[in-house]
PAZAPA-4460 file (N, C-alpha, C; in steps of 0.05 Angstrom, whole numbers, plus 32768, in hexadecimal, padded with zeros to 4 digits):
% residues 84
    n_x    n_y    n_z   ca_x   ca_y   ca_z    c_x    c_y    c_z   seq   type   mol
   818E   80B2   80E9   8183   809B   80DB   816E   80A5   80C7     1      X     A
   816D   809B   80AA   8159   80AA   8095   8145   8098   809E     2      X     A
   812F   80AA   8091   810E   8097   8094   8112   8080   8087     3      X     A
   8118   807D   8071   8118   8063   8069   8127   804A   8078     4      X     A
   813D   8050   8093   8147   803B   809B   812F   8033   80B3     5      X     A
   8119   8045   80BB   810E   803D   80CF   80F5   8037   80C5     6      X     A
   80F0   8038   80AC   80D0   8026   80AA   80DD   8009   809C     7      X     A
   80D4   7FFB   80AB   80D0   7FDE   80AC   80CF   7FD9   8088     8      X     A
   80BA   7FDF   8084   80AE   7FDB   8068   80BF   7FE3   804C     9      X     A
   80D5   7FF9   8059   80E4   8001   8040   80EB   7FE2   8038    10      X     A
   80F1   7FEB   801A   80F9   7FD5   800B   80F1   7FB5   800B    11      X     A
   80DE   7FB8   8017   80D3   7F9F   8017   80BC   7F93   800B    12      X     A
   80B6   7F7F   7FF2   809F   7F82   7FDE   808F   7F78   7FEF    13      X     A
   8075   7F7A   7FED   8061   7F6D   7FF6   805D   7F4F   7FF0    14      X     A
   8069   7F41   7FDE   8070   7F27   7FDC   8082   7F20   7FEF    15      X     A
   8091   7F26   7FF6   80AA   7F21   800B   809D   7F1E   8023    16      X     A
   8090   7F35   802E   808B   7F38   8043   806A   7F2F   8044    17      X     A
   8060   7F21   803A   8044   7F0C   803E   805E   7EF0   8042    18      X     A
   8065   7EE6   8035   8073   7ED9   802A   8085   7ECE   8052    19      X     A
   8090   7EE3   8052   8099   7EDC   8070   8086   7EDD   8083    20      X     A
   8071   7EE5   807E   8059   7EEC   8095   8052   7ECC   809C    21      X     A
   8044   7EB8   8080   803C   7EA5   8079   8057   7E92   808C    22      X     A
   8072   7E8F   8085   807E   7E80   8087   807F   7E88   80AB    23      X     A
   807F   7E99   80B9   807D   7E93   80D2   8064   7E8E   80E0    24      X     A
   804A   7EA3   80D5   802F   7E9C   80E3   8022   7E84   80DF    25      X     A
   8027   7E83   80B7   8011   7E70   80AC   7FF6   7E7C   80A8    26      X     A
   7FE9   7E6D   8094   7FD4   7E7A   807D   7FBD   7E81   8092    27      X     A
   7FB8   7E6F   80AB   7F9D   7E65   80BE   7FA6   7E86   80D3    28      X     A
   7FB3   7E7E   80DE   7FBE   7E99   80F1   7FB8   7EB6   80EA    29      X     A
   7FC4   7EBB   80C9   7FC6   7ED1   80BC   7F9F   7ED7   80B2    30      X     A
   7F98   7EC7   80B2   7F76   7EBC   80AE   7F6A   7EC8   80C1    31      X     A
   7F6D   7ECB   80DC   7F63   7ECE   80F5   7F68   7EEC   80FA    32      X     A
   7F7F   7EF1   80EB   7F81   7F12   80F4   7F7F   7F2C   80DC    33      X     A
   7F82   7F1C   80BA   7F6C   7F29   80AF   7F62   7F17   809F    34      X     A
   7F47   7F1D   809F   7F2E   7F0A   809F   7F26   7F0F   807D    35      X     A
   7F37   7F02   8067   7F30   7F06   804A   7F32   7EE9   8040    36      X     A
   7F24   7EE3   8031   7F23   7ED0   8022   7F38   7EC5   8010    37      X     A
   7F48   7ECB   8007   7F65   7EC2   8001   7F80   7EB5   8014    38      X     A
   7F72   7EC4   802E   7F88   7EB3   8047   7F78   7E9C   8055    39      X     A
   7F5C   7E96   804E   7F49   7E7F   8056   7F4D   7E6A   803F    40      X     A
   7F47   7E6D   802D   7F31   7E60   8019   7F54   7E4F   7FFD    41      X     A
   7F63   7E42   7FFB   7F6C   7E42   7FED   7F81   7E4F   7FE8    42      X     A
   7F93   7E59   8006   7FA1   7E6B   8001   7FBA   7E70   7FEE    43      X     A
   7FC4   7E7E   7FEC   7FDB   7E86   7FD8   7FEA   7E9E   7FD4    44      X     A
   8004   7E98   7FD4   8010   7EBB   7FCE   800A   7EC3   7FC0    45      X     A
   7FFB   7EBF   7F9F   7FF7   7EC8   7F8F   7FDF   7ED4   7F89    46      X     A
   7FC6   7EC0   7F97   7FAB   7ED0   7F9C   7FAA   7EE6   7FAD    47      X     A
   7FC2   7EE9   7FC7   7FBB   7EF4   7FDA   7FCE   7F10   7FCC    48      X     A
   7FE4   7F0A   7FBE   7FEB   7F29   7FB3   7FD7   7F3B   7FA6    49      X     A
   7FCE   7F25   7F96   7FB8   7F38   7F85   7FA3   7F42   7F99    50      X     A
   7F95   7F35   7FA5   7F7D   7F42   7FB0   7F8B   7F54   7FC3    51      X     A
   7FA9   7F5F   7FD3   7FAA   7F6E   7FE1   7FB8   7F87   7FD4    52      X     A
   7FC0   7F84   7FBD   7FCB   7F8D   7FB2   7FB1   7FAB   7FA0    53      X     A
   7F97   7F9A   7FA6   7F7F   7FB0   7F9C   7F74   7FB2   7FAF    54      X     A
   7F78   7FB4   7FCD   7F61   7FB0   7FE3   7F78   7FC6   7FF5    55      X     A
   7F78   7FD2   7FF9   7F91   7FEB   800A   7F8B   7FE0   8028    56      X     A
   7F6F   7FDA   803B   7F6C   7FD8   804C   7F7A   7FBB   8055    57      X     A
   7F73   7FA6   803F   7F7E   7F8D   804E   7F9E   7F97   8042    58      X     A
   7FAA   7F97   8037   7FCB   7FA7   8039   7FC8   7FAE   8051    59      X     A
   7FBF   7FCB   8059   7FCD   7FDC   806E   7FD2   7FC0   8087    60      X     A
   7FBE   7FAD   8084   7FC1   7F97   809F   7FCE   7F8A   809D    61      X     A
   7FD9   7F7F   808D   7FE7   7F69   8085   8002   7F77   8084    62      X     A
   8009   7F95   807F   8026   7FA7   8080   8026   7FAF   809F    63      X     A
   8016   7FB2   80B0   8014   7FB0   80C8   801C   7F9F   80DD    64      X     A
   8010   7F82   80DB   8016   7F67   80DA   803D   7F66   80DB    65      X     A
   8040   7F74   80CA   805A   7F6A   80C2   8074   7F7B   80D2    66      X     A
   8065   7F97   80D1   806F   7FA4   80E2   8070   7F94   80FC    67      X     A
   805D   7F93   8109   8064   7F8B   8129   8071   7F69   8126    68      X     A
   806D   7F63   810F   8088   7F4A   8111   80A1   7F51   810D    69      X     A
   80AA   7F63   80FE   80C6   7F6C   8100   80D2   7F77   811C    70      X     A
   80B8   7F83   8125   80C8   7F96   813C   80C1   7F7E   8154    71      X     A
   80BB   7F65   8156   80B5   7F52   816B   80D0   7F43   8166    72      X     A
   80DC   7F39   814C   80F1   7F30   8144   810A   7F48   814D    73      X     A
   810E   7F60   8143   811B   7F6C   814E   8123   7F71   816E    74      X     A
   810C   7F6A   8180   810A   7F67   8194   8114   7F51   81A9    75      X     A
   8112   7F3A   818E   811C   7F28   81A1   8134   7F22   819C    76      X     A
   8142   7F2A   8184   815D   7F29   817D   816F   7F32   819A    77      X     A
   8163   7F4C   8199   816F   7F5A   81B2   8170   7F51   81C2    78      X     A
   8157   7F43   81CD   815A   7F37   81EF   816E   7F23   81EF    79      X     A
   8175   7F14   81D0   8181   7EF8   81D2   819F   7F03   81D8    80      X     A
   81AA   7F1B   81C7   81C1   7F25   81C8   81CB   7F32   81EE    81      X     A
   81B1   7F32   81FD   81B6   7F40   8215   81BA   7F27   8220    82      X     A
   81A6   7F1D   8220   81A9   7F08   8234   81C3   7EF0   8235    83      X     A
   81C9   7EE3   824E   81E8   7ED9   8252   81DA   7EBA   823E    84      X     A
***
């Protein structure tokens, strides 16, 4: 399997993947676990690209974030396929 089929993040823009973060957590949730002013105050995909887009630290959380939602979704795909 090449590296790129096992990081989560290949090919995936950072619009996409805020974008699905939002549509399952929501703006308040994603607020609580990183704490910036664009996911409080007014939120938006468009304020929140830009400010993470120059801030590396709130990125690495928010690409983090997303990681352990893929692999929680991946997770449960599986159980659903095991189970009768």
């Amino acid at each position: 399997m090449s590296e790129s089929a096992k990081d989560p993040l290949h090919g995936v823009t950072l619009e996409a993947l805020l974008t699905e973060l939002v549509a399952h957590y929501g703006w308040e949730l994603l607020s609580q676990d990183v704490n910036i002013n664009c996911f409080k105050s007014n939120p938006s995909i468009a304020s929140s690209l830009k400010f993470l887009r120059r801030t590396p630290w709130a990125r690495t959380k928010v690409e983090n974030i997303y990681i352990q939602f893929v692999k929680s979704q991946k997770s449960k795909a599986t159980n659903e396929r095991v189970d009768p």
